[in-house]
Phi, psi and omega in degrees: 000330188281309183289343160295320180316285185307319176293320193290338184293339176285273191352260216299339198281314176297335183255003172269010164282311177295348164299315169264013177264309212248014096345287195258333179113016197300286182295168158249176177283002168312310205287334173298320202264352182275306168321282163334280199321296184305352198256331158307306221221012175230273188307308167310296184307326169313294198305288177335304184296299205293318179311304196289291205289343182231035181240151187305132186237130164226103189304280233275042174253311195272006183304317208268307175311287183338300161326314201273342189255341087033263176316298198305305171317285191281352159285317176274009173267282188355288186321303170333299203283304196307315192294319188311319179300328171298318186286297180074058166294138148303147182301334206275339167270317195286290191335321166291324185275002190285318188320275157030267157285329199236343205269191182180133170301077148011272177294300177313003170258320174267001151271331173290309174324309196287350164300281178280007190216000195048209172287336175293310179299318181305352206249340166283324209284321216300312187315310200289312181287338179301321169289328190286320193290322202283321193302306193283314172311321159317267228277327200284318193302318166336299196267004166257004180260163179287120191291355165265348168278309179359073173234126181287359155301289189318293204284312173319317193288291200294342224273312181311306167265071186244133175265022173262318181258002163304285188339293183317305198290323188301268152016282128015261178315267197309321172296314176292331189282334201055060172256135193285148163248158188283137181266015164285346178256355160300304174311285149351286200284358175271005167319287184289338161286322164308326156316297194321286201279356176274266186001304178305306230266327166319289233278304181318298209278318171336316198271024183272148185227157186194080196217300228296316245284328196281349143337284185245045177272010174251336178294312194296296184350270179339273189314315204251003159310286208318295193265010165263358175190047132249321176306287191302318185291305207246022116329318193281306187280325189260311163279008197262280170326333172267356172062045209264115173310175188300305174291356133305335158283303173323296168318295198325290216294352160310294208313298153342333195242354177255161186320157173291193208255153192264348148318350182289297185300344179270320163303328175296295204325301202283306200284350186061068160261202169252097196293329193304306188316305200288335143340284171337279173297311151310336164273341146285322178292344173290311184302317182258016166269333176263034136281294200284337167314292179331278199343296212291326198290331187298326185266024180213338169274000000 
């Protein structure tokens, strides 16, 4: 437990500093929202691209976690439209709790992974996130549209220019093709991925709200029980059915266990979901992962 302790601690120290920088005013909110832009759509695609392009990719070792993060997404996107039929959730709503549930904090996965699992692990997350991101945007955009918006131009259009699943698709394409990079732009992109996760993990903590959470504390109950230790539980049991080895298991049922991704609130915003809400729920499940992380990783270890 004390070395799970010791990984977690840089995580939570960086983002409850950015929390208290954009708190008192350390920073302005010019430099957050310039941060945040810079960190979307230049330094996370580095790092994604620079991981994917230049880490050992063996699929067919990796078929069966794959499979497994597969089921676990999509029984629980299932689960999602079903409880909705009952409910008759709006989208503007339903689009946050699906978020929720399927999305995942990034930075906080690769810097804890590259903590505790090193490079053998780092070299399974990154296969899971090249697959997970483009598959959780699909479904988050999916569950914020409107059956009058509902058109596959559009959405094919945004999907595309999202630079996390350019960065991936990209990424990819050069490991499997074996395309050389010059190493001097190589070098370069491995600066700005170096950049990334301390910024990122800054920038996580800025965006935290805590006005709304007393609002909605029973929904936020639900979503983040739900998606920090019932998620992460039929992971475990879904690689446990597939006879999925210990590190693999391990990566998933992590993976499986962090908080939604603090990008959510910026896609419900843009699609007109309820970003209060969704504010809301990334800043408690972050907030309630550094209780429920330990735990899960002390239990899976």
């Amino acid at each position: 437990m004390n070395n799970i302790v010791l990984a977690l601690f840089p995580l939570v120290a960086f983002i409850a500093s950015g929390y208290l920088f954009k708190k008192y005013n350390f920073l302005s909110k010019e430099f957050w929202a310039g941060a945040e832009k810079l960190n979307y759509y230049i330094l996370f695609p580095a790092l994604l691209f620079h991981t994917l392009a230049t880490t050992k990719i063996d699929l067919h070792s990796l078929s069966s976690a794959v499979v497994a993060m597969l089921i676990v997404v999509l029984t629980v996107t299932a689960v999602m439209y079903v409880l909705r039929m009952f409910w008759d959730i709006q989208p503007a709503r339903f689009g946050v709790h699906v978020q929720s549930m399927v999305r995942f904090n990034t930075y906080i996965g690769l810097a804890l992974v590259a903590s505790l699992f090193q490079k053998e692990g780092m070299a399974i997350l990154v296969i899971l996130l090249a697959l997970c991101i483009p598959l959780v945007n699909v479904i988050s955009v999916l569950a914020l549209t409107t059956k009058e918006q509902m058109a596959i131009k559009p959405v094919l259009i945004a999907l595309l220019k999202n630079p996390l699943i350019v960065s991936c698709i990209v990424g990819g394409l050069v490991n499997v093709l074996n395309i050389p990079i010059w190493e001097g732009l190589s070098s370069l992109i491995k600066l700005f991925s170096a950049s990334s996760l301390p910024l990122g993990l800054l920038c996580v903590g800025a965006a935290l709200q805590f006005m709304q959470i007393k609002k909605d504390i029973v929904v936020l109950l639900a979503d983040t029980f739900a998606r920090l230790l019932a998620v992460p539980a039929l992971a475990f049991l879904v690689c446990t059915w597939l006879g999925l080895p210990s590190l693999q298991t391990q990566i998933l049922v992590v993976f499986f266990a962090l908080p939604t991704a603090s990008a959510a609130y910026i896609l419900t915003k843009v699609l007109g979901g309820d970003s209060q809400l969704m504010a809301a729920v990334i800043s408690f499940q972050t907030l309630c992962a550094a209780v429920t992380l330990p735990l899960v990783i002390w239990w899976i270890s």
